[in-house]
Legacy VTK file of the C-alpha trace (Angstrom):
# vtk DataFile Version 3.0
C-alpha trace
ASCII
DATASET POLYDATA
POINTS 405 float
129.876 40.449 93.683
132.064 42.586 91.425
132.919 46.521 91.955
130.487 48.141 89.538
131.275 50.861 87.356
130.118 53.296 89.928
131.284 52.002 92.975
129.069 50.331 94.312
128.355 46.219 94.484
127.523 44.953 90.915
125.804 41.876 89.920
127.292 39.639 87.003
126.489 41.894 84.344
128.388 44.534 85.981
125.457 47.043 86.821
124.795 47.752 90.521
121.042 47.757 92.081
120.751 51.230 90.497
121.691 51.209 87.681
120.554 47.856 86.229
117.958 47.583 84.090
114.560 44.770 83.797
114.875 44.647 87.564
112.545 41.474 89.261
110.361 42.139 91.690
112.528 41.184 94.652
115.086 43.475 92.869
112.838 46.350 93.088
111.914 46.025 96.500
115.934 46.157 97.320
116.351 48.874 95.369
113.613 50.915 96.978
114.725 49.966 100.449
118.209 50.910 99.264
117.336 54.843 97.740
116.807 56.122 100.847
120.010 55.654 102.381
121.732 56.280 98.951
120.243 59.739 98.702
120.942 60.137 102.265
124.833 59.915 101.681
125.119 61.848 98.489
123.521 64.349 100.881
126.493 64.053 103.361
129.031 63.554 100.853
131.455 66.583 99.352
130.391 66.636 96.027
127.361 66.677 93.944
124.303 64.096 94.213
124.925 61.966 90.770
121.707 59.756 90.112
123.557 58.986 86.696
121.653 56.527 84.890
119.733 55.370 87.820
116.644 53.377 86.921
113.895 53.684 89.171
111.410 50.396 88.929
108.562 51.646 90.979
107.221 55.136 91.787
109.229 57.944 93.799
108.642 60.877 95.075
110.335 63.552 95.963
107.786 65.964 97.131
108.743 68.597 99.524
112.467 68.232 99.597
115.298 70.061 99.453
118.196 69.442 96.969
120.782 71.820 98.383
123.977 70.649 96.194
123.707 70.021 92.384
122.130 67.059 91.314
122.457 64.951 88.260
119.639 62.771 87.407
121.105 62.222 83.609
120.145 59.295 81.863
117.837 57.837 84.279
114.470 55.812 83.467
111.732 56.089 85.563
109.591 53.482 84.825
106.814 54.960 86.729
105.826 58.259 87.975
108.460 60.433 89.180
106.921 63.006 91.776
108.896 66.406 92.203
106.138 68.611 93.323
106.838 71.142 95.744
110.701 70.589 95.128
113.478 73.103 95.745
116.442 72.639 93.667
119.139 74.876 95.364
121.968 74.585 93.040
121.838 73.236 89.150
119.493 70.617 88.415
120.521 67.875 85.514
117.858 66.026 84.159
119.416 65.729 80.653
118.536 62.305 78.067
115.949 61.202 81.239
113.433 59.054 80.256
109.862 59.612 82.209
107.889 56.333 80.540
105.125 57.126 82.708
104.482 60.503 83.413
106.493 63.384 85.539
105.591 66.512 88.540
107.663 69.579 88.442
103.982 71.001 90.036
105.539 74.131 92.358
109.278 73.428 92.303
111.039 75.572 92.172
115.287 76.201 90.306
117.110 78.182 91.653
119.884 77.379 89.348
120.281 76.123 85.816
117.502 73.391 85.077
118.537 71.353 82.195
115.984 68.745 80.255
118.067 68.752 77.227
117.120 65.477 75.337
114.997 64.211 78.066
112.403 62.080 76.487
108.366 62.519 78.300
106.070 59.072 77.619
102.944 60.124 79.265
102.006 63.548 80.678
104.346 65.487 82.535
102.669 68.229 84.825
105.499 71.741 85.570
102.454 73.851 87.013
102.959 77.091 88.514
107.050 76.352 88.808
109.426 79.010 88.908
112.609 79.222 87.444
114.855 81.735 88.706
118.256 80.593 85.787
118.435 79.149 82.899
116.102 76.725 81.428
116.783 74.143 79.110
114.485 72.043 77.115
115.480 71.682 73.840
115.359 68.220 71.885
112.944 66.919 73.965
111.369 63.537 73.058
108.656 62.805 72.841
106.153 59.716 70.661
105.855 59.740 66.739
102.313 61.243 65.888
100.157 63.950 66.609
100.248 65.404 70.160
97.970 62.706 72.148
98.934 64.339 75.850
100.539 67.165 76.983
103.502 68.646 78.707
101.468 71.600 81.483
103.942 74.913 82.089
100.706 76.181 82.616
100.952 79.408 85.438
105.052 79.202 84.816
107.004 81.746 86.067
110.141 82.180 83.810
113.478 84.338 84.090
114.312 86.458 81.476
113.477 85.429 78.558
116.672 84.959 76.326
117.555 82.166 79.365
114.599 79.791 77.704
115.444 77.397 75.498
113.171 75.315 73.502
115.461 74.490 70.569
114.436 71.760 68.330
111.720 70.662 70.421
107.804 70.219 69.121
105.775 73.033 71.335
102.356 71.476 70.191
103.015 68.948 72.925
103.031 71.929 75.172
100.819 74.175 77.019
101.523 77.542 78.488
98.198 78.528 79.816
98.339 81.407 82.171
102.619 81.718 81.331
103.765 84.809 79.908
105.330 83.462 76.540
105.142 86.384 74.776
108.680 87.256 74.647
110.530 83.845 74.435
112.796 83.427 71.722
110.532 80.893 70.025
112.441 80.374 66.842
114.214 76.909 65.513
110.979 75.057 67.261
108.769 72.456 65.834
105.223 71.992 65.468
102.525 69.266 64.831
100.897 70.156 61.239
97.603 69.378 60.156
95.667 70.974 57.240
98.418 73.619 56.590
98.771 74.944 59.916
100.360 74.571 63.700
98.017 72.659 65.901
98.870 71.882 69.864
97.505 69.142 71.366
94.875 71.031 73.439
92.700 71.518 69.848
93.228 67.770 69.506
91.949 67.244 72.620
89.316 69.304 72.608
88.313 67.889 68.839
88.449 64.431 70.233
85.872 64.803 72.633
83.547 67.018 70.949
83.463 65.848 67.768
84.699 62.038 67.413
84.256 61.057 71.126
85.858 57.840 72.048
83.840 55.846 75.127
85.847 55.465 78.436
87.981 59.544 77.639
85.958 61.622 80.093
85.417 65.170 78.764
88.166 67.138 79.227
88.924 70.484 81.153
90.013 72.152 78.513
87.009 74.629 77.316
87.363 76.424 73.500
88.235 79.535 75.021
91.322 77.792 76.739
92.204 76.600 73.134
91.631 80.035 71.978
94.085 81.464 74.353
96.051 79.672 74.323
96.802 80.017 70.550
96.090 83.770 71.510
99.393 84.010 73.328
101.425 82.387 70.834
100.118 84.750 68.392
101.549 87.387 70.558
104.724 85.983 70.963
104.848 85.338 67.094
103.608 89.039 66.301
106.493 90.118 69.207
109.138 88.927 66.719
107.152 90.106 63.557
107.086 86.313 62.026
103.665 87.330 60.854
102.898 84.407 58.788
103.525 81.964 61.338
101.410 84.197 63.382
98.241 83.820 61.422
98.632 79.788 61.794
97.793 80.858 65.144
95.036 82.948 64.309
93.373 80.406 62.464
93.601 78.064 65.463
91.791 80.287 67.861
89.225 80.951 65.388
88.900 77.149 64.734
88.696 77.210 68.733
85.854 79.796 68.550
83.729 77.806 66.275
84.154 74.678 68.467
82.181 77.152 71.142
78.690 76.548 69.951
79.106 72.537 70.344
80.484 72.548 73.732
77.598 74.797 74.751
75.253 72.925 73.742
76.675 69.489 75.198
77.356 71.402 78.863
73.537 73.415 78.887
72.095 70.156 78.194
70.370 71.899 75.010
68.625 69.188 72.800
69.461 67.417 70.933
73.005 67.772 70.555
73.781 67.057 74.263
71.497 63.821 73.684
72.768 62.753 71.039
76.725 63.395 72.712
75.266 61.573 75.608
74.396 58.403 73.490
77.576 58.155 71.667
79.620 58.133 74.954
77.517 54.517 75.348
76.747 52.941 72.168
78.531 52.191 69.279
77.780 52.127 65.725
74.858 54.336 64.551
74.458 56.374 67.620
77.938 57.573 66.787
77.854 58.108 62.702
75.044 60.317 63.953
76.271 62.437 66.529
79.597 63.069 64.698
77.336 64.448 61.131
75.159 66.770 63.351
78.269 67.711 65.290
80.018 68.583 62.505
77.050 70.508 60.785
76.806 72.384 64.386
80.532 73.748 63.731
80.650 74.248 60.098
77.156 75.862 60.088
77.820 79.347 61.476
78.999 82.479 61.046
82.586 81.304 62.198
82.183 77.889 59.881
81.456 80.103 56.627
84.198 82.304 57.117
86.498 79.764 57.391
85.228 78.053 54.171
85.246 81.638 52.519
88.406 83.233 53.204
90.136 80.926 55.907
89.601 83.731 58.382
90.685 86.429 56.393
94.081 84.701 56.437
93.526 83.309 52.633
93.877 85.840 49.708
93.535 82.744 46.851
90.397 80.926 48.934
87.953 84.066 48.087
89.508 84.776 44.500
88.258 81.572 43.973
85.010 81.272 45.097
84.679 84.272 43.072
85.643 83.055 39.772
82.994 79.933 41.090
80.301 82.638 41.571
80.742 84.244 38.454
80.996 81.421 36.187
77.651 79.661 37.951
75.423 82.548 37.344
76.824 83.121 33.827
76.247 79.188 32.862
72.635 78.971 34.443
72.078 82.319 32.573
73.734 80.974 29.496
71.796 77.450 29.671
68.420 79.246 30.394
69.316 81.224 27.117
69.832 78.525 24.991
66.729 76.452 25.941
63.998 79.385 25.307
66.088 80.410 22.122
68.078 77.357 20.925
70.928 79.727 19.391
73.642 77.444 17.138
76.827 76.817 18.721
78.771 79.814 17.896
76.063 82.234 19.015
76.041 80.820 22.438
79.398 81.089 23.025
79.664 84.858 21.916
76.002 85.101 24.524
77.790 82.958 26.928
81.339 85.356 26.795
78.893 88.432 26.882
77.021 87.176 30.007
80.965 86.275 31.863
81.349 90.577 30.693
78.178 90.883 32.498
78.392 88.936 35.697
81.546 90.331 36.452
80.148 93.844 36.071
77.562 92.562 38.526
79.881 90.869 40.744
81.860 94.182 41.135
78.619 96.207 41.982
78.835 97.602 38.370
75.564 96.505 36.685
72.142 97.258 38.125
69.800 94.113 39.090
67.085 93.010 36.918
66.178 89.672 38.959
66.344 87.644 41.805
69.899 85.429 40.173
71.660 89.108 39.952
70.718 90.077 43.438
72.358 86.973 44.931
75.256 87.377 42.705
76.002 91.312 43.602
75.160 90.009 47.575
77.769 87.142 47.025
80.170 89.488 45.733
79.687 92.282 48.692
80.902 89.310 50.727
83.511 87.591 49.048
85.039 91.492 48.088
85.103 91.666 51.799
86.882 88.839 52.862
89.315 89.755 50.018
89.806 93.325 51.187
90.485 92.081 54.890
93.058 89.659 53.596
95.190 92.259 51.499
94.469 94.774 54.354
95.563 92.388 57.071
98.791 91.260 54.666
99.720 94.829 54.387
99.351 95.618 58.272
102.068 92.726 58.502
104.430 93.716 56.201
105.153 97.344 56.399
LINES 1 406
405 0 1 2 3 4 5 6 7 8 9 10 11 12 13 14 15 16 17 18 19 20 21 22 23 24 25 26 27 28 29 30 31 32 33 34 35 36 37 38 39 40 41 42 43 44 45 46 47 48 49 50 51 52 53 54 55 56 57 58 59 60 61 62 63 64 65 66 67 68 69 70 71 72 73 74 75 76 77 78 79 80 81 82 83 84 85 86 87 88 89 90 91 92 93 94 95 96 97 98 99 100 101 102 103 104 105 106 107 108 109 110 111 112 113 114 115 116 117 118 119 120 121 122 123 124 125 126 127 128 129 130 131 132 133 134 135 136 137 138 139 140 141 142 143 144 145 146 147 148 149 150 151 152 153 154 155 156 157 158 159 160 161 162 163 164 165 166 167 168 169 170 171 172 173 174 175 176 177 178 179 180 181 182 183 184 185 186 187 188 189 190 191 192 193 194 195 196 197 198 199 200 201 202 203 204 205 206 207 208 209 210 211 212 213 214 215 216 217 218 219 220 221 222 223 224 225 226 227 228 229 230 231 232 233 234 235 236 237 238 239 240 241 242 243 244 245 246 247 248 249 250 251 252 253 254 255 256 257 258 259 260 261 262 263 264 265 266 267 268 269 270 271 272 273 274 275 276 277 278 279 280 281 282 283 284 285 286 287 288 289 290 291 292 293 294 295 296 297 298 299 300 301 302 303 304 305 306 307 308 309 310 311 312 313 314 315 316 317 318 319 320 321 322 323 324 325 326 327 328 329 330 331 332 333 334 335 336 337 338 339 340 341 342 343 344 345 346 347 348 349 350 351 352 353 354 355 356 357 358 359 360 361 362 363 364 365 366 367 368 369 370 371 372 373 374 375 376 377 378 379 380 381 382 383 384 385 386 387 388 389 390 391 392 393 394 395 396 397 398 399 400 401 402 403 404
């Protein structure tokens, strides 16, 4: 065998055990008899432990040790889970341009030093739970699959160092989620987000979405409750309100209220209340109709409610266009069934109708502004519709100037 390019004995294509690539099985078993007494000498040697472009076939774990020098894990694929739970990284940690194809566990380790991700790339969920990092953290260009958010990366119970030592730069945060971290004053900015219907969505929404109202068979339902959605876009509101990037902000507001009108649904499904948690209980086993059905009445469940209306009204009172115009809608209805009702008792010519038809607009707009007293049941819904809809309006320009002054 040839000297490989790090030393050590290479096969023909000049890669060592470690570092070679679409390793056979009897490959793998040398190389995991081999690790062992690898990472035992980098431990003995002088300088730092370089995994450089390792690539580990089978799962390892690294759960309870100690890395007391500075390690370098950059460039390595593991092609199975890579367990660092309970890890203490003494000195700088390197996991920069890593490739986790099936999964990660940071769960309680803990950096003393730098910790560096930069361009690591994260397959399948990756789980940094209640870690602490004491330096700087790096974890910007992360990457990660082409799509909308279907897993996610957990700093969930994180404890970070001050905050301008965070970096997330050009890395999608709706693959994240920081449940329990305080986020609220990391520099947030130059980050991307997953968009869907005009606004930031994380993949814990998606999640919850999935399973409540187009529920695949064999996904089990998962943890995640809507008022962990809602907090979670909670604290990023926070953080976004922190730096006064209001309107980004209120694509976070409109997430935990879209979070908040999931609640009814998930109720219902975990009380066992009929029939929606029937009807769930039949789609999770049958195809087809069973389905079709659950997802219509699971839909009019959401949309239905208090929560559901204000969102079709004024977007939450984020939207200052959505209620202008529902009320030009509102205005225009009553004045053309007015208008038509006019014409058929007193079949006025053309011309006549359109000066009754401009005088009834005058009129319903009067009414629609609480200007006009009521005379019947149609201008009593009309100066109702417009209490509301002059609400949701007055909220919106209130809320815009709370932002901006």
């Amino acid at each position: 065998m040839n000297s490989g390019f790090c030393g050590r004995a290479a096969f023909g294509d000049g890669k060592c055990i470690f570092h070679r690539e679409n390793k056979t099985d009897i490959e793998a078993d040398r190389f995991q008899a081999d690790f062992p007494v690898e990472l035992e000498r980098l431990e003995r040697s002088a300088g730092p432990m370089d995994f450089t472009g390792l690539v580990f076939p089978r799962p390892v774990n690294f759960t309870s040790h100690v890395f007391s020098k500075p390690v370098f894990f950059d460039r390595c694929i593991f092609e199975n889970e890579a367990i660092f739970s309970e890890v203490t990284f003494r000195e700088e940690a390197c996991f920069r341009e890593v490739k986790f194809r099936k999964g990660a566990r940071f769960v309680e380790a803990t950096f003393q030093e730098k910790a560096d991700f930069s361009g690591a790339g994260f397959q399948e969920e990756t789980h940094f739970e209640e870690a602490k990092f004491e330096r700087h953290v790096i974890l910007s260009h992360i990457i990660l699959p082409q799509g909308p958010p279907n897993f996610s990366i957990y700093m969930e119970n994180v404890r970070f160092p001050d905050p301008a030592l965070v970096n997330f730069y050009k890395t999608n945060l709706s693959w994240f989620s920081f449940l329990g971290t305080d986020i609220r004053r990391l520099d947030l900015r130059d980050v991307m987000w997953y968009r869907e219907k005009r606004r930031y969505i994380i993949a814990a929404e998606l999640d919850l979405r999935k399973n409540l109202l187009r529920f695949q068979a064999g996904i089990p339902f998962h943890e995640y409750s809507p008022d962990d959605v809602a907090q979670a876009y909670r604290d990023l509101r926070a953080n976004f309100e922190e730096h006064k990037r209001y309107a980004e902000a209120g694509n976070f507001f409109i997430g935990e209220m879209d979070a908040e009108r999931m609640r009814p649904l998930y109720d219902d499904i975990w009380n066992s209340r009929f029939p929606i948690s029937d009807l769930h209980r039949h789609a999770q086993s049958h195809d087809g109709a069973w389905r079709i059905l659950y997802s219509v009445v699971a839909r009019l469940r959401v949309n239905l409610s208090l929560h559901g209306i204000y969102m079709i009204l004024g977007r939450y009172g984020e939207s200052i266009l959505r209620p202008i115009s529902w009320s030009i809608v509102v205005i225009t209805s009553f004045a053309l069934l007015a208008g038509s009702e006019l014409a058929s008792i007193d079949r006025l010519p053309l011309e006549k109708l359109c000066h009754a038809f401009r005088n009834m607009i005058l009129r319903n707009i009067l009414l629609f502004f609480q200007m006009k007293e009521v005379t019947n049941l149609g201008d009593l819904c009309e100066r109702l519709l417009g209490v509301l809809l002059l609400g949701i309006m007055f909220i919106a320009i209130r809320r815009r100037l709370e932002r901006y002054r």
